[in-house]
N, CA, C and O atoms as CSV, one atom per row, in Angstrom:
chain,resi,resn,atom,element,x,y,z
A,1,UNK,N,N,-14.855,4.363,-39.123
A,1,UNK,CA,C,-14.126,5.132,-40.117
A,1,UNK,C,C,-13.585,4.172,-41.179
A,1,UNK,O,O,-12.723,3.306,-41.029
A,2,UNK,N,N,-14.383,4.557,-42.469
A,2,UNK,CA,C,-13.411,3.032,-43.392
A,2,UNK,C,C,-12.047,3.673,-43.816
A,2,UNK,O,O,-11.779,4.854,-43.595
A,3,UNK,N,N,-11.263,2.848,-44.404
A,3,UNK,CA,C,-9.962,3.409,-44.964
A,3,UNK,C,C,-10.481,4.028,-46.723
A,3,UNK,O,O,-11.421,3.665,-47.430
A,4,UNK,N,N,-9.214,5.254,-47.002
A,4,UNK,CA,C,-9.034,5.717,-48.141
A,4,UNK,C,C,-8.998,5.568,-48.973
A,4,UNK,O,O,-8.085,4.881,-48.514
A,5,UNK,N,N,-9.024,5.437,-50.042
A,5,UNK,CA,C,-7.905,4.609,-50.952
A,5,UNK,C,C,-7.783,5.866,-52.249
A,5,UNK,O,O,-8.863,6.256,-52.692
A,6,UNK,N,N,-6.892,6.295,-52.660
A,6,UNK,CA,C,-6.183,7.279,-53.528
A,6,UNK,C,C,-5.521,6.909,-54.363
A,6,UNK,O,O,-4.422,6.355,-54.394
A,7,UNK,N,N,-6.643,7.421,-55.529
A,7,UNK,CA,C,-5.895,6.919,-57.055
A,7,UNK,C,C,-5.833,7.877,-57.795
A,7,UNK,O,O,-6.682,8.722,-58.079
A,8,UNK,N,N,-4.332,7.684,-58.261
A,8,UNK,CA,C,-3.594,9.267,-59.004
A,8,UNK,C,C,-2.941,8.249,-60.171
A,8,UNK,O,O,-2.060,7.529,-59.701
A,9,UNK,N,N,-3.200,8.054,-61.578
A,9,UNK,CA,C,-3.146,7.275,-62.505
A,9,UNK,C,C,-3.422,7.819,-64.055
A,9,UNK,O,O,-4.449,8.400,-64.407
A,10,UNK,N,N,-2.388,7.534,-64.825
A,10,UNK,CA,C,-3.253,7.720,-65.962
A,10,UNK,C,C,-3.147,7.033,-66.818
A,10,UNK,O,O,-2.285,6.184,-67.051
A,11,UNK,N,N,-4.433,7.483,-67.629
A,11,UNK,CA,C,-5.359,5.696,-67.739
A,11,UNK,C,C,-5.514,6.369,-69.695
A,11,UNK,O,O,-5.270,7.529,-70.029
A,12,UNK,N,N,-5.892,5.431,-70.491
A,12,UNK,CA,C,-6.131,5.739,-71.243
A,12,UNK,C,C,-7.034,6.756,-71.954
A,12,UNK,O,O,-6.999,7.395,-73.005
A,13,UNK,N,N,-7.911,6.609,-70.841
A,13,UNK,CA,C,-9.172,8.303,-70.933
A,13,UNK,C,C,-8.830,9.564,-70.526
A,13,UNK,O,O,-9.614,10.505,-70.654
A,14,UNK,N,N,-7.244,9.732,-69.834
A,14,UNK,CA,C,-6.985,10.427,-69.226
A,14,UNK,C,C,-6.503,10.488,-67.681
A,14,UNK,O,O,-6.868,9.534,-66.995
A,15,UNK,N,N,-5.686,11.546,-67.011
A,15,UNK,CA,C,-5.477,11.395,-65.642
A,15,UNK,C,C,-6.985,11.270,-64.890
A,15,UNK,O,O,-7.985,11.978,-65.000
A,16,UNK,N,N,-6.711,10.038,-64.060
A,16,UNK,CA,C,-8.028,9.757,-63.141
A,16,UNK,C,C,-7.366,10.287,-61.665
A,16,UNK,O,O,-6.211,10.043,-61.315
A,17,UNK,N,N,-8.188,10.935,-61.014
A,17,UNK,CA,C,-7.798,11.305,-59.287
A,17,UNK,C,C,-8.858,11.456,-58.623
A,17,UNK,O,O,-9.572,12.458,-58.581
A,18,UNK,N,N,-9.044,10.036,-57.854
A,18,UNK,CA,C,-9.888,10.131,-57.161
A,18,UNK,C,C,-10.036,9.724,-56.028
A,18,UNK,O,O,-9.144,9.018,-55.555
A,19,UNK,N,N,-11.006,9.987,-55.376
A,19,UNK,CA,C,-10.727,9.040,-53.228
A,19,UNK,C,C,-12.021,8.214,-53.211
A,19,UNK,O,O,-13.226,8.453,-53.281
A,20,UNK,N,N,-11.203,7.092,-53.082
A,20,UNK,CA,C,-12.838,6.208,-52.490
A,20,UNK,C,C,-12.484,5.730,-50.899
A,20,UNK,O,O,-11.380,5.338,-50.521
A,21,UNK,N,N,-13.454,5.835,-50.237
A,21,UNK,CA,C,-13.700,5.220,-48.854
A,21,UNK,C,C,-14.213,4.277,-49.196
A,21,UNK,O,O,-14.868,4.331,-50.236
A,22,UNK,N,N,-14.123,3.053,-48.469
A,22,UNK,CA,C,-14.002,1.443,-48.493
A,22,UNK,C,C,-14.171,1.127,-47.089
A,22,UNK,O,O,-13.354,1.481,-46.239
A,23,UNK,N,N,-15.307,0.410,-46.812
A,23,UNK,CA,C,-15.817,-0.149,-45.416
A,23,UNK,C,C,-14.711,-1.227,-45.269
A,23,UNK,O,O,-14.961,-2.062,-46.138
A,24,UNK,N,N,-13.601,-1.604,-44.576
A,24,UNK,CA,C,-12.426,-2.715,-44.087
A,24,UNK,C,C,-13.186,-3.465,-42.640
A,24,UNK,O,O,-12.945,-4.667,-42.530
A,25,UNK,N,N,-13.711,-3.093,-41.992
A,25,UNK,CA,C,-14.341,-4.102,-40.921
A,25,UNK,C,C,-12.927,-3.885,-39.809
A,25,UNK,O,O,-12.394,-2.777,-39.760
A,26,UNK,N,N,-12.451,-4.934,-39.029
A,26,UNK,CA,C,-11.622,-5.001,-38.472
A,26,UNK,C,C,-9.819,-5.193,-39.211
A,26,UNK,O,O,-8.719,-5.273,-38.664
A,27,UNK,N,N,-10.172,-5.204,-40.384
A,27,UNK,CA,C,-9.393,-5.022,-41.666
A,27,UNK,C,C,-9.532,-5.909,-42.367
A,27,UNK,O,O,-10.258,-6.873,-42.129
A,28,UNK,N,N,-8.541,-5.668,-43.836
A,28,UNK,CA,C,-8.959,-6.568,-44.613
A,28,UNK,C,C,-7.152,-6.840,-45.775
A,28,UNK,O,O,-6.461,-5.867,-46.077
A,29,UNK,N,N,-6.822,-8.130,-46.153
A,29,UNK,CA,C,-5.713,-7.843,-46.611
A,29,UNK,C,C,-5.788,-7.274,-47.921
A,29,UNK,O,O,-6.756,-7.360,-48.676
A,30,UNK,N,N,-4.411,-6.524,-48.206
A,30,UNK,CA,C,-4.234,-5.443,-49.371
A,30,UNK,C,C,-4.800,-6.812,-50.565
A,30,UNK,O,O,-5.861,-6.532,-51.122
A,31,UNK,N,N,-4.541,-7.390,-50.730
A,31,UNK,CA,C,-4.770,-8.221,-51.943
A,31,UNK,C,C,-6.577,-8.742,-52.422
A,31,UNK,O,O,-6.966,-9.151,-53.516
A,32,UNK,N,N,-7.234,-8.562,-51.371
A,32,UNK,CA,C,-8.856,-8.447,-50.933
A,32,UNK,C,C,-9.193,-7.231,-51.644
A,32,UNK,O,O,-9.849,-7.093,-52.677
A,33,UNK,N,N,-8.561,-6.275,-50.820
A,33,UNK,CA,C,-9.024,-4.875,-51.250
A,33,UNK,C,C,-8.626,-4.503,-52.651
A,33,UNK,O,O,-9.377,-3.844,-53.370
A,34,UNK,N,N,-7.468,-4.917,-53.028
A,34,UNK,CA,C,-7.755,-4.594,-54.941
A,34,UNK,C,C,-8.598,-5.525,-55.516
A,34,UNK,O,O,-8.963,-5.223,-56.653
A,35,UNK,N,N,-9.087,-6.739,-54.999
A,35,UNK,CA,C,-10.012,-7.522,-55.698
A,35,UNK,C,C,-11.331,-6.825,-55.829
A,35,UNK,O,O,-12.153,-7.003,-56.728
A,36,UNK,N,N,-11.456,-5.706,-54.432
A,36,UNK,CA,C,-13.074,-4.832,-54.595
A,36,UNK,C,C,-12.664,-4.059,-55.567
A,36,UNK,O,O,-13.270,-4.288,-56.613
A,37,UNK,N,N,-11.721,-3.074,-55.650
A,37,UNK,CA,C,-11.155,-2.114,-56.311
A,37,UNK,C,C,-11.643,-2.440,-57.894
A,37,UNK,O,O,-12.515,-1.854,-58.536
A,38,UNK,N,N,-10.851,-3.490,-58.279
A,38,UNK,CA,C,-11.334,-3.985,-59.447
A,38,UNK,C,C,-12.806,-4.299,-59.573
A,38,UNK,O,O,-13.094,-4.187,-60.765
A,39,UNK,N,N,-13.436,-4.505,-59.147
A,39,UNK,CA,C,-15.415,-5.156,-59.356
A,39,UNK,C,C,-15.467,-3.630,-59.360
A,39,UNK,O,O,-16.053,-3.498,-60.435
A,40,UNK,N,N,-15.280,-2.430,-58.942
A,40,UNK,CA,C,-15.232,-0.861,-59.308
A,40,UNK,C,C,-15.558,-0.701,-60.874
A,40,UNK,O,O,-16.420,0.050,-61.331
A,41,UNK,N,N,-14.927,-1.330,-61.424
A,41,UNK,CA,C,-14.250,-1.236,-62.825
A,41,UNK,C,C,-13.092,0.311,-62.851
A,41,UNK,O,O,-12.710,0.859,-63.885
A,42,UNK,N,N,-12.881,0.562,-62.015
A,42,UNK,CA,C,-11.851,1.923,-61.701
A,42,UNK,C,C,-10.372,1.519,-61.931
A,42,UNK,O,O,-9.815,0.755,-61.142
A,43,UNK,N,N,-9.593,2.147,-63.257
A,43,UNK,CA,C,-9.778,3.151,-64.027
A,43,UNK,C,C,-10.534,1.884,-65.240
A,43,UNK,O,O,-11.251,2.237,-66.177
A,44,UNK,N,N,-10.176,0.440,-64.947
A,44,UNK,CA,C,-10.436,-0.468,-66.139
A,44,UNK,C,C,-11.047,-1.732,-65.481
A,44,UNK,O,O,-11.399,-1.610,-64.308
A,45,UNK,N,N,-11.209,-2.860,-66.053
A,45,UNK,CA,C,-11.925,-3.766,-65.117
A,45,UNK,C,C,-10.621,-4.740,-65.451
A,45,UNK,O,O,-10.126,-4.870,-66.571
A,46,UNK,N,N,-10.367,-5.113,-64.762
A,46,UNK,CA,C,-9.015,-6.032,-64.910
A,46,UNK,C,C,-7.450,-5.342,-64.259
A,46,UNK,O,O,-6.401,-5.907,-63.950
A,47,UNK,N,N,-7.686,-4.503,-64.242
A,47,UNK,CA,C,-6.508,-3.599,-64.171
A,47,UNK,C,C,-5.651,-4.173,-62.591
A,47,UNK,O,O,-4.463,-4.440,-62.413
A,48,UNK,N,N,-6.930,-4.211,-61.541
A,48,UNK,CA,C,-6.255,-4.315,-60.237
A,48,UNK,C,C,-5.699,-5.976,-59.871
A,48,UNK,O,O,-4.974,-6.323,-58.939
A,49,UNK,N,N,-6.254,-6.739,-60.843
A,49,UNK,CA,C,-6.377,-8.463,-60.665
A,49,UNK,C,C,-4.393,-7.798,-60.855
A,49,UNK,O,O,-3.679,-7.816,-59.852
A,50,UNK,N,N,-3.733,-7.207,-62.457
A,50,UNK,CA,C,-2.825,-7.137,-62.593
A,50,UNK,C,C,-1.791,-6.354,-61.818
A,50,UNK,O,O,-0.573,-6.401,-61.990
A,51,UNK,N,N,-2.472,-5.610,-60.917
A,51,UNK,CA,C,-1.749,-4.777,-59.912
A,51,UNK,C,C,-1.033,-6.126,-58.681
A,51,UNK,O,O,0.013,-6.134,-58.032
A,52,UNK,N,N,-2.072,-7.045,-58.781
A,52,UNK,CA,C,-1.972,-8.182,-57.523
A,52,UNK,C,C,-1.088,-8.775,-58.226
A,52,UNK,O,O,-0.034,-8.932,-57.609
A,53,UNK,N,N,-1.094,-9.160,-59.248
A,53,UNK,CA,C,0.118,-10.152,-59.693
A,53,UNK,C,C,1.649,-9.742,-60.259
A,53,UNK,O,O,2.455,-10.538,-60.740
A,54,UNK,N,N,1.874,-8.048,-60.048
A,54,UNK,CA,C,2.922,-7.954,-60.495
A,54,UNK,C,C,2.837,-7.164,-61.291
A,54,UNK,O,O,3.676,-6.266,-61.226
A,55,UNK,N,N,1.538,-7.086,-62.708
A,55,UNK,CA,C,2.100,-6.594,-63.928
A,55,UNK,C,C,2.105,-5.433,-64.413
A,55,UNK,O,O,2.588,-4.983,-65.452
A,56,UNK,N,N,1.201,-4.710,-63.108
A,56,UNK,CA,C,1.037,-3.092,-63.552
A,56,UNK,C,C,2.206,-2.312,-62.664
A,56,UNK,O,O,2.318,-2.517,-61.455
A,57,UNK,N,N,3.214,-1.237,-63.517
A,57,UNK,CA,C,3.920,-0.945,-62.755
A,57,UNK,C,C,3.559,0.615,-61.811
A,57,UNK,O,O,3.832,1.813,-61.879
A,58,UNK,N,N,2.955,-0.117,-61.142
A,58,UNK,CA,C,2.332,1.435,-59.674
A,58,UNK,C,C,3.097,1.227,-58.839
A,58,UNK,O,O,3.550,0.177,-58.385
A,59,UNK,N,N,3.342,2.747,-58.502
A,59,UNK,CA,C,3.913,2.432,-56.853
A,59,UNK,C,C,2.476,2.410,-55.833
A,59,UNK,O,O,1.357,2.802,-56.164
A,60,UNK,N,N,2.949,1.745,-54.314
A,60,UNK,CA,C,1.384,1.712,-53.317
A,60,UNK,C,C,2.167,2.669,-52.369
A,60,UNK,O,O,3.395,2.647,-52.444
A,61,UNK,N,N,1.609,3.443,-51.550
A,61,UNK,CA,C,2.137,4.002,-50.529
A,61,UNK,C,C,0.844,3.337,-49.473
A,61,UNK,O,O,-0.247,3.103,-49.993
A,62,UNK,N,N,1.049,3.071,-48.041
A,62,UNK,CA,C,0.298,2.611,-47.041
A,62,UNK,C,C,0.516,4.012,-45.955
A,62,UNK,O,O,1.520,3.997,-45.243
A,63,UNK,N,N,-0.117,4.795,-45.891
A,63,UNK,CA,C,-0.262,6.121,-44.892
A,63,UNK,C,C,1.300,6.605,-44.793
A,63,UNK,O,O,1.998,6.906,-43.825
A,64,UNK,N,N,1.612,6.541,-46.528
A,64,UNK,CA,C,3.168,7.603,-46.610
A,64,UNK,C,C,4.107,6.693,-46.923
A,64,UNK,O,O,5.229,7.052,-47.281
A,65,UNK,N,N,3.711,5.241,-46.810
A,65,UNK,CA,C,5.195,4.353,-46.983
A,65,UNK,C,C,4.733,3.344,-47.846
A,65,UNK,O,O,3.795,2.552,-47.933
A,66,UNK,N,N,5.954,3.741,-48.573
A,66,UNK,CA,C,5.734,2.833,-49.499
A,66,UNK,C,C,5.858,0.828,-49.792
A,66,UNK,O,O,6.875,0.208,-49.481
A,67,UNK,N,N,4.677,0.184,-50.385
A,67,UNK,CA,C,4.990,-0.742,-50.147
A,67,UNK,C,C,5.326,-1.832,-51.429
A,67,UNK,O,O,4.916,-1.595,-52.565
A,68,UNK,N,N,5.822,-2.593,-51.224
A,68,UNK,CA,C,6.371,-3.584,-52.830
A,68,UNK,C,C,5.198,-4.501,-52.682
A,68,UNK,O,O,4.831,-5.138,-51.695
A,69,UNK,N,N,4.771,-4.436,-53.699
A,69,UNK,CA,C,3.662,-5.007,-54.584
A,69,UNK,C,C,3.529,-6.703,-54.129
A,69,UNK,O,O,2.563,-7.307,-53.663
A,70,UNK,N,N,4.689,-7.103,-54.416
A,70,UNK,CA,C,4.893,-8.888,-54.300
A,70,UNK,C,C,4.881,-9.169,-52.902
A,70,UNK,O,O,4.263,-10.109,-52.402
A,71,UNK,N,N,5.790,-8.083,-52.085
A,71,UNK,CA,C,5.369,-8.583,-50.677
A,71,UNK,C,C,4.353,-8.125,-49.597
A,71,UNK,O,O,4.488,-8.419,-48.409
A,72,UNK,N,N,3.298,-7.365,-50.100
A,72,UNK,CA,C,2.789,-6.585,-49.525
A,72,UNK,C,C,1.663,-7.003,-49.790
A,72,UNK,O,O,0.929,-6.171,-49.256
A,73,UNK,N,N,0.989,-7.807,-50.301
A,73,UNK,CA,C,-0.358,-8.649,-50.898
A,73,UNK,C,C,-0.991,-9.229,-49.667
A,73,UNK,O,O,-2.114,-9.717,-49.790
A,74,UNK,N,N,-0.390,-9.233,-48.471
A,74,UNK,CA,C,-1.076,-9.991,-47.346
A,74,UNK,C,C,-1.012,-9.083,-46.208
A,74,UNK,O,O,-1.532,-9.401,-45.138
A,75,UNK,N,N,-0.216,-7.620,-46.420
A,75,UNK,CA,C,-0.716,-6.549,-45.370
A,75,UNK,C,C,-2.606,-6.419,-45.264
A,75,UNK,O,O,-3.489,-6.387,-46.120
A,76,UNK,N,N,-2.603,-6.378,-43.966
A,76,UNK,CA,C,-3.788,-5.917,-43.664
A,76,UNK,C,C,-3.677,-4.012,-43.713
A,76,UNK,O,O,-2.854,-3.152,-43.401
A,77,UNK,N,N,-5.391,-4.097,-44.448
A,77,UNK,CA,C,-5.477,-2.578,-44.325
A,77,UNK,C,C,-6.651,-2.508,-43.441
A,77,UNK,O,O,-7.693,-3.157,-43.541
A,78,UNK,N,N,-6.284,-1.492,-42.429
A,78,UNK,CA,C,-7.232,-1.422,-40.917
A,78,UNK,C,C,-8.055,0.250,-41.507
A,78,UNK,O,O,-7.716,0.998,-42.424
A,79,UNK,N,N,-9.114,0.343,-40.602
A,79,UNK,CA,C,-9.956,1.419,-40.810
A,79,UNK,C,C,-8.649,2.715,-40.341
A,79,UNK,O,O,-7.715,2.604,-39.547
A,80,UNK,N,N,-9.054,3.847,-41.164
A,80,UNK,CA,C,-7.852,5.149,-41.021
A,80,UNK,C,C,-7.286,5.267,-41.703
A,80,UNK,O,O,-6.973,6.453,-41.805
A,81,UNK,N,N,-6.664,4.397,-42.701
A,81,UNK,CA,C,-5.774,4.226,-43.309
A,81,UNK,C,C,-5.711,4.467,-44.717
A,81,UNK,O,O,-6.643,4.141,-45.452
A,82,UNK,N,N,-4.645,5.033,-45.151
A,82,UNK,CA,C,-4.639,5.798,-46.324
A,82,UNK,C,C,-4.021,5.041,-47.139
A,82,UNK,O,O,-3.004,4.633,-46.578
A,83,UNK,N,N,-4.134,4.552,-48.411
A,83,UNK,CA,C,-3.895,4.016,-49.855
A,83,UNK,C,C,-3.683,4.467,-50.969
A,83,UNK,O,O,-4.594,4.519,-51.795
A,84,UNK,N,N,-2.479,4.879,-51.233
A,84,UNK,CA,C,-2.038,5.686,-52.553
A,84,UNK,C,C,-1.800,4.709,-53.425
A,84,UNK,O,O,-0.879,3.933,-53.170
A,85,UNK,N,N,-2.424,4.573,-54.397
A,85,UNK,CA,C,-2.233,4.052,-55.979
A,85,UNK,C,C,-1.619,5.064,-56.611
A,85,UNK,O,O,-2.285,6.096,-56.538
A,86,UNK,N,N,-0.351,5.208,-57.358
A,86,UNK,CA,C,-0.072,6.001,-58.618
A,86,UNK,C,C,0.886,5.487,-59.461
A,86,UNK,O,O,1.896,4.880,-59.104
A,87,UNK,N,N,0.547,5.743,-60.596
A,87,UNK,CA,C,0.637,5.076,-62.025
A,87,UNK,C,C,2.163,6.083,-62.067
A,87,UNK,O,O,2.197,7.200,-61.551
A,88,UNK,N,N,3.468,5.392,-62.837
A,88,UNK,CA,C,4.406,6.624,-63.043
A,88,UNK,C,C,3.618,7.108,-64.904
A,88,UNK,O,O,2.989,6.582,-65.823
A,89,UNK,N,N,4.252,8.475,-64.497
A,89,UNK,CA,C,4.123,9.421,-65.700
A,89,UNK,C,C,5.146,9.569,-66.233
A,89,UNK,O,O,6.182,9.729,-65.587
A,90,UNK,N,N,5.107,9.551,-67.597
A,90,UNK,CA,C,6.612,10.259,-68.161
A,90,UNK,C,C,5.586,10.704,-69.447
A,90,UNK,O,O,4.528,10.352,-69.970
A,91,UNK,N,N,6.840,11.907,-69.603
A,91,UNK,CA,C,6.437,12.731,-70.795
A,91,UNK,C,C,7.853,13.070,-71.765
A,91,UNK,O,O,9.005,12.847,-71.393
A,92,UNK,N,N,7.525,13.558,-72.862
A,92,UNK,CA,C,8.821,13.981,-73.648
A,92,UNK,C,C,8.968,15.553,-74.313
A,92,UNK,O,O,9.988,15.871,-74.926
């Protein structure tokens, strides 16, 4: 069973929502897995390198809980497991 990964974002083309399944093996750390994310080019090609370093402001949820970006780069993500990416929205 690979893990989830759920991206609810919006991107300059518009709100993107989508689910990709991702083969993890015996797992793989969160900071790995946005490096595939990004070679995606999903929503941009560069976008996830900046998710790893800080500069995009998303929240991650890991199967409901949420995790901080800076310290959470070396969680392993195991097969089952669900990955929420979302971008905040504001409107006026």
């Amino acid at each position: 069973m690979p893990a989830l990964v759920r991206l609810n974002m919006l991107t300059p083309q518009g709100m993107l929502n989508e689910k990709i399944e991702i083969e993890v093996g015996q797992g793989i750390r969160l900071d790995k897995l946005l490096g595939r994310l990004d070679k995606m080019a999903k929503p941009e090609k560069g976008f996830f390198r900046a998710v790893r370093k800080g500069r995009q402001g998303v929240t991650l949820l890991l199967n409901g809980d949420r995790l901080d970006v800076s310290e959470a780069r070396k969680t392993v993500i195991r097969e089952g497991d669900e990955l929420a990416i979302l971008s905040p929205i504001s409107g006026g």
